[in-house]
N, C-alpha and C positions, 0 to 999 in steps of 0.2 A: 734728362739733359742737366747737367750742374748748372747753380744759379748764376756763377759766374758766366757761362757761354751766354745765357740769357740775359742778362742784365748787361754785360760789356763794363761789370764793377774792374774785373783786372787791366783790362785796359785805361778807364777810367783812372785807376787810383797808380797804374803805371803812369801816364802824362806827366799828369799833378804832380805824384813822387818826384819823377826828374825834374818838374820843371822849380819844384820846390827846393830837391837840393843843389840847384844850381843858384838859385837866388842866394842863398846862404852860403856858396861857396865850400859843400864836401866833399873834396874829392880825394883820391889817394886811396893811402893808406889809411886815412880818418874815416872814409867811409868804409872799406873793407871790415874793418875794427868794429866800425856801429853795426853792420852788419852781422856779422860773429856773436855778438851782444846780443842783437833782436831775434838771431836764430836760438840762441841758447837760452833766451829766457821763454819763448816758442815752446822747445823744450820740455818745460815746467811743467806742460798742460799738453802736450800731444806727444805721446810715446812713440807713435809707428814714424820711421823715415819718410818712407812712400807716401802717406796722407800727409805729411809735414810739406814735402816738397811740391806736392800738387797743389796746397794752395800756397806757397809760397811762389812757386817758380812764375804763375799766369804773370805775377805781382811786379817781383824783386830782378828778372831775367830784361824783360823791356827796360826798367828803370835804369840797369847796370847796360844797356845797349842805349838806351838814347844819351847818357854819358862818356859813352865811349869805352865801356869795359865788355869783355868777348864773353860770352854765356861759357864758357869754360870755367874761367877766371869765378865768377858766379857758383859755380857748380863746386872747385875745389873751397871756396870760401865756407859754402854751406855745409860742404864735407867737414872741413876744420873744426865748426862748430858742432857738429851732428855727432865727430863722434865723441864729445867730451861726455856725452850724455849719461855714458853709458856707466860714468864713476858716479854720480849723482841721483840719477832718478829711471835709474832699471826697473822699474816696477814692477814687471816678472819674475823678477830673480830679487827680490829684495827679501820676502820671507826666505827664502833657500838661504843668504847669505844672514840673515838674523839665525836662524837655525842653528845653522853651523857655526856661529859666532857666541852664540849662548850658551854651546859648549862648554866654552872655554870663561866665558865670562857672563854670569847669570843679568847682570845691571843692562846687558846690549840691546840696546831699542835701536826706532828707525832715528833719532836725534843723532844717537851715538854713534852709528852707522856713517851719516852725512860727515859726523863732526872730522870722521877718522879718514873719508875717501875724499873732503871736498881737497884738503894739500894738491894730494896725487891729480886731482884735476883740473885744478888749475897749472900746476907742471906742465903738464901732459899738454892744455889749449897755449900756453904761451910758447912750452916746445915747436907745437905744432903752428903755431902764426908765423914765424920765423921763414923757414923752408915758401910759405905763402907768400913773402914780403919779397924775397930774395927774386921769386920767382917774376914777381912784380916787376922789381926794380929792373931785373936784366931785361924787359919786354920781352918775355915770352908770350905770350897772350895773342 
């Protein structure tokens, strides 16, 4: 049994989360945004989608419902962020692309790799915030 079902921590730290950013007043698109942020720095240190959103979802899915946003809404959020990951920190495919990039240029480390893909990634996540906001804005949700 995961120590979350045991403990009742996701529920837990869902209450408090909402009840927390509601004291502070984040709502919107401010929070959408933080969120995008906390999942991409998430990211950093969990490679796999599926283990990323299981513990995230117990957490960030209540919090986004007791606020008033649709686990939908939640889900394409996480999506926005999830798939920026894939210019930055592929960790499977990163020797392959050092490989193949040392070809062509003997100095190509994993520094050099980040220096040249983070651009295109961040394109890519503010491309993609957009079409999210839009989505927002007309309540669809």
């Amino acid at each position: 049994m995961p120590i979350l079902m045991k403990t009742n921590m996701g529920l837990v730290l869902s209450v408090y989360g909402a009840e927390f950013l509601q004291s502070i007043n984040l709502q919107g698109i401010p929070l959408l945004i933080m969120f995008i942020l906390i999942t991409g720095f998430i990211n950093l240190f969990i490679g796999s989608a599926s283990a990323k959103w299981a513990i995230m979802a117990p957490v960030f899915v209540p919090i986004m419902m007791q606020l008033g946003y649709s686990p939908e809404l939640t889900q394409m959020a996480y999506r926005v962020a999830d798939i920026n990951k894939y210019y930055y920190s592929a960790y499977d495919v990163f020797c392959i692309i050092i490989a193949f990039a040392q070809k062509y240029d003997k100095k190509m480390g994993i520094g050099s790799l980040i220096s040249v893909m983070l651009p295109y990634s961040l394109v890519f996540l503010v491309t993609l915030v957009h079409p999210l906001i839009v989505w927002m804005l007309l309540v669809l949700t």
